[in-house]
N, C-alpha and C positions, 0 to 999 in steps of 0.2 A: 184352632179349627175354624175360628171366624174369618180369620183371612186368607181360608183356601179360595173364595169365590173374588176378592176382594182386588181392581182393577188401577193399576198403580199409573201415574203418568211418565214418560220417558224424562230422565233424565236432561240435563241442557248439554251434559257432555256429547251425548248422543247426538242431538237434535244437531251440535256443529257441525260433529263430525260426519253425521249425513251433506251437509251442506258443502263440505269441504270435495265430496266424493261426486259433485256435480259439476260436469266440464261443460264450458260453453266452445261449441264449436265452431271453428271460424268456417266464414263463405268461401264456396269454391272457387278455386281458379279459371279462368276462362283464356283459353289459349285462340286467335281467331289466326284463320288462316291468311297467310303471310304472301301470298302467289299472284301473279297477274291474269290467271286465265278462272276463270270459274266458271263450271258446267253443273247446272241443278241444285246449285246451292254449297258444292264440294270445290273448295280452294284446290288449286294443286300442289300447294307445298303450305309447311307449316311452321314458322319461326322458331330455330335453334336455341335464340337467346334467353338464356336462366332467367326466372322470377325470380324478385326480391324475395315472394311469399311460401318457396321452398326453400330457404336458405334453412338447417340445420334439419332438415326433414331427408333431405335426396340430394345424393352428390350432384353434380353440372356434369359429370362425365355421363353418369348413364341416364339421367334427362335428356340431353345428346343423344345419345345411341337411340333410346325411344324414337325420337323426335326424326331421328335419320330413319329408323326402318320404318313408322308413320308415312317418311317423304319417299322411298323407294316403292312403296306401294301405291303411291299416287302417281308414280313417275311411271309407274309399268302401264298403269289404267290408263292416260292420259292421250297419249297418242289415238288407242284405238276409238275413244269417247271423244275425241274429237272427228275423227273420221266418218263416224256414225254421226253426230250432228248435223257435219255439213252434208252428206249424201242427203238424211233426213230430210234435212231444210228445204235443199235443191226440190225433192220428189214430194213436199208434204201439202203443195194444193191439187194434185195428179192423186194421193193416198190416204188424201181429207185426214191429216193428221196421224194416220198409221204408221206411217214410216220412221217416227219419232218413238217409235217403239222399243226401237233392238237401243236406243240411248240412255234411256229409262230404267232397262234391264239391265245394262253395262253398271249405269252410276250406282244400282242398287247390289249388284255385286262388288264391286268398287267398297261401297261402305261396309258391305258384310265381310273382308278381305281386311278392313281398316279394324272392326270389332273382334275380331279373330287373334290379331295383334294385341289388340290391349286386353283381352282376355287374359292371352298366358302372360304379357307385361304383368298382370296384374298377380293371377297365381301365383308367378316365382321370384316376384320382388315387390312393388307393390302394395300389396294387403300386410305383407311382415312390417313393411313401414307405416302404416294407416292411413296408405291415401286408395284413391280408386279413383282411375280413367278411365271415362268414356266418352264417347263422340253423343253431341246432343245438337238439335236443330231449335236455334235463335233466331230471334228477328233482328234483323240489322241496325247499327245507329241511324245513320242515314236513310235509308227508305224503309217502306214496307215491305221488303223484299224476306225471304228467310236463310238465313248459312246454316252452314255443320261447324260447327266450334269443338275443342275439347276442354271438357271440363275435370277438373283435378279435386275429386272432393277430401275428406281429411274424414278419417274412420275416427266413431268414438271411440276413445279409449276403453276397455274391460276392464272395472276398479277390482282387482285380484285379492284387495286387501278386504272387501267390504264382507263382513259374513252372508252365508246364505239366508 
C-alpha cells in the first residue's frame, strides 16, 4: 500500500526512445522566379528545373506540371498587367498616382490565382507527401528590393508509433 502514492523515474529505454521520435526538419526550398519581366515583385515565369532537395520526396514529373500550370497562370496575367502599367505610367502625373491602381489590383489577383493553385496542388498531392507550397514575399539578394518566391516547406512527420 505504501507504493500506491510513490513516484518512479522513466526508465532510459523510454527516455531514447522519446529521442528517437524527434525529427529535425530540414529548411525550405525557395524556388525564385526565373522570367525577364517583373511587375510588383511577381516574376512571370518560374524555373522548371528539379531540386536536388526533392530528390526522393516528389517525382520531376509532377514538380513539372506544378511548375507549368504556376507558369500558365502568369502567362494569362501578364500581358494585361503590363498594359495597365504602361497606360498607368503614361497618365500617373495627370492622376497623382491613381492610375497605377487597376495594376495593383491586377497583380494582387494574379497572386490570389497563383494561391488558388497551390492550394488544391497541395490537397491532392502535396500534404500526402509532407511538403507545402506557397508563394511568400522575400527580399532580394541584390537590392533592397522585395519578390514573390515559392517556397517548398517539408511537413513533420506524425510518429504513429508513439503512444498517446
Amino acid at each position: 500500500m505504501a507504493d500506491f502514492d510513490t513516484i518512479y523515474e522513466e526508465d532510459d529505454e523510454d527516455s531514447a526512445q522519446g529521442d528517437v521520435l524527434n525529427y529535425q526538419i530540414p529548411d525550405p526550398l525557395v524556388i525564385r522566379g526565373a522570367g525577364n519581366v517583373t511587375i510588383f515583385g511577381l516574376s512571370n515565369r518560374f524555373d522548371t528545373e528539379f531540386p536536388s532537395g526533392l530528390s526522393a520526396k516528389v517525382a520531376p514529373e509532377e514538380f513539372k506540371a506544378t511548375i507549368i500550370r504556376l507558369n500558365g497562370v502568369l502567362k494569362k496575367a501578364l500581358p494585361v498587367n503590363i498594359k495597365w502599367l504602361f497606360c498607368g505610367c503614361i497618365c500617373c502625373c495627370c492622376t497623382l498616382g491613381c492610375s497605377l491602381w487597376p495594376v495593383i489590383c491586377l497583380s494582387k489577383r494574379t497572386r490570389h490565382a497563383i494561391e488558388k493553385v497551390l492550394d488544391w496542388e497541395n490537397n491532392h498531392l502535396y500534404h500526402k507527401l509532407g511538403l507545402h507550397w506557397r508563394l511568400s514575399k522575400r527580399r532580394c539578394d541584390s537590392s533592397s528590393m522585395m519578390e514573390y518566391v515559392l517556397l517548398i516547406e517539408f511537413l513533420p512527420k506524425i510518429p504513429i508509433f508513439r503512444p498517446d
